[in-house]
N, C-alpha and C positions, 0 to 999 in steps of 0.2 A: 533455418532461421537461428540466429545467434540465441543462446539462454537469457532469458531476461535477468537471470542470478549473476550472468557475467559482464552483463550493459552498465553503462555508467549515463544518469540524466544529461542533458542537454538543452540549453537554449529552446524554446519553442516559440517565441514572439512572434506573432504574425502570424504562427501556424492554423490548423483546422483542427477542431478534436475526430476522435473516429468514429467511425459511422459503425453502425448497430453490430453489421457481420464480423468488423475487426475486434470490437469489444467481446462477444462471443467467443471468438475464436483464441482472442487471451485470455479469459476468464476459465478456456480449456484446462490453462496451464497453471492455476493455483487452486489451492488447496483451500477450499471454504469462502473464498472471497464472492460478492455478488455484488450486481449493478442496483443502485439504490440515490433514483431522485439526481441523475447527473453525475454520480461519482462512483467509484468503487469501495465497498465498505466491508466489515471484516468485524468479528467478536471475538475478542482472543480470553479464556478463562483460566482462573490462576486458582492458587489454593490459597493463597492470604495477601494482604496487602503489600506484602514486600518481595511478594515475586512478581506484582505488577504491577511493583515502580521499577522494579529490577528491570523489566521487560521494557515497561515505557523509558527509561533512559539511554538504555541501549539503542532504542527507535528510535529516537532524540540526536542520539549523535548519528545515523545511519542517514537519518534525514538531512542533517547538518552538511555533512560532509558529500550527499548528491543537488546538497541546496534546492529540496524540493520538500515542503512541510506537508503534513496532513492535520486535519479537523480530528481532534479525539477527547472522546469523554473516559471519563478512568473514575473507577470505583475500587471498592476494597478488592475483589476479587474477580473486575475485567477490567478491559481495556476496548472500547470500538476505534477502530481505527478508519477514518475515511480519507480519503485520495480521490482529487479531481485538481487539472490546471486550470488556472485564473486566465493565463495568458491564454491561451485556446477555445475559451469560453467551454471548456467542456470536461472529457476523459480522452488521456493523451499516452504515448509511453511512460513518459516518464511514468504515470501512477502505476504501471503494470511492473516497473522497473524496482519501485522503492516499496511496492505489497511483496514481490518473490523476496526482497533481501529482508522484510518483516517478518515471513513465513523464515527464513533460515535461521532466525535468532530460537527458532524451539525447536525439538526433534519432530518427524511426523506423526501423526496421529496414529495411532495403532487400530 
């Protein structure tokens, strides 16, 4: 299977969101993310307020540019970031798509 770090979003109108075992089995593949309420969701923590606006603006244009937005609340020192498609009524590639390039904007966790 292609890396989700290397996909690029796509159209999904009319599609299905995935069913429990596929969401599982991408969920394998990131680091911290979990299924929460229809979507996949994510706490990203920062040391002060400007390394997570730094962080949400960079996501900002990440998103921008696969033209696939996520729900996020941002405080002085997080960011939750949530992903689910509209078009699908659900959890679709795309969000597994635009959490892996979320996850590449910081080093991995030690």
């Amino acid at each position: 299977m292609k890396k989700l770090l290397e996909m690029q979003c796509r159209p999904l109108e009319g599609g299905k969101p995935m069913d429990g075992a596929e969401i599982a089995s991408h969920l394998q593949q990131l680091r911290g993310w979990a299924r929460a309420d229809g979507a996949i969701e994510k706490t990203f923590h920062f040391a002060n307020f400007h390394e997570t606006m730094s962080f949400m603006n960079a996501l900002a244009w990440i998103c921008h540019t696969q033209d696939h937005h996520p729900a996020v609340t941002l405080t002085y020192d997080r960011c939750v970031v949530r992903f689910d498609t509209h078009s699908v009524g659900g959890i679709s590639i795309n969000d597994f798509i635009c959490a892996a390039k979320a996850d590449a904007l910081l080093p991995p966790a030690v």
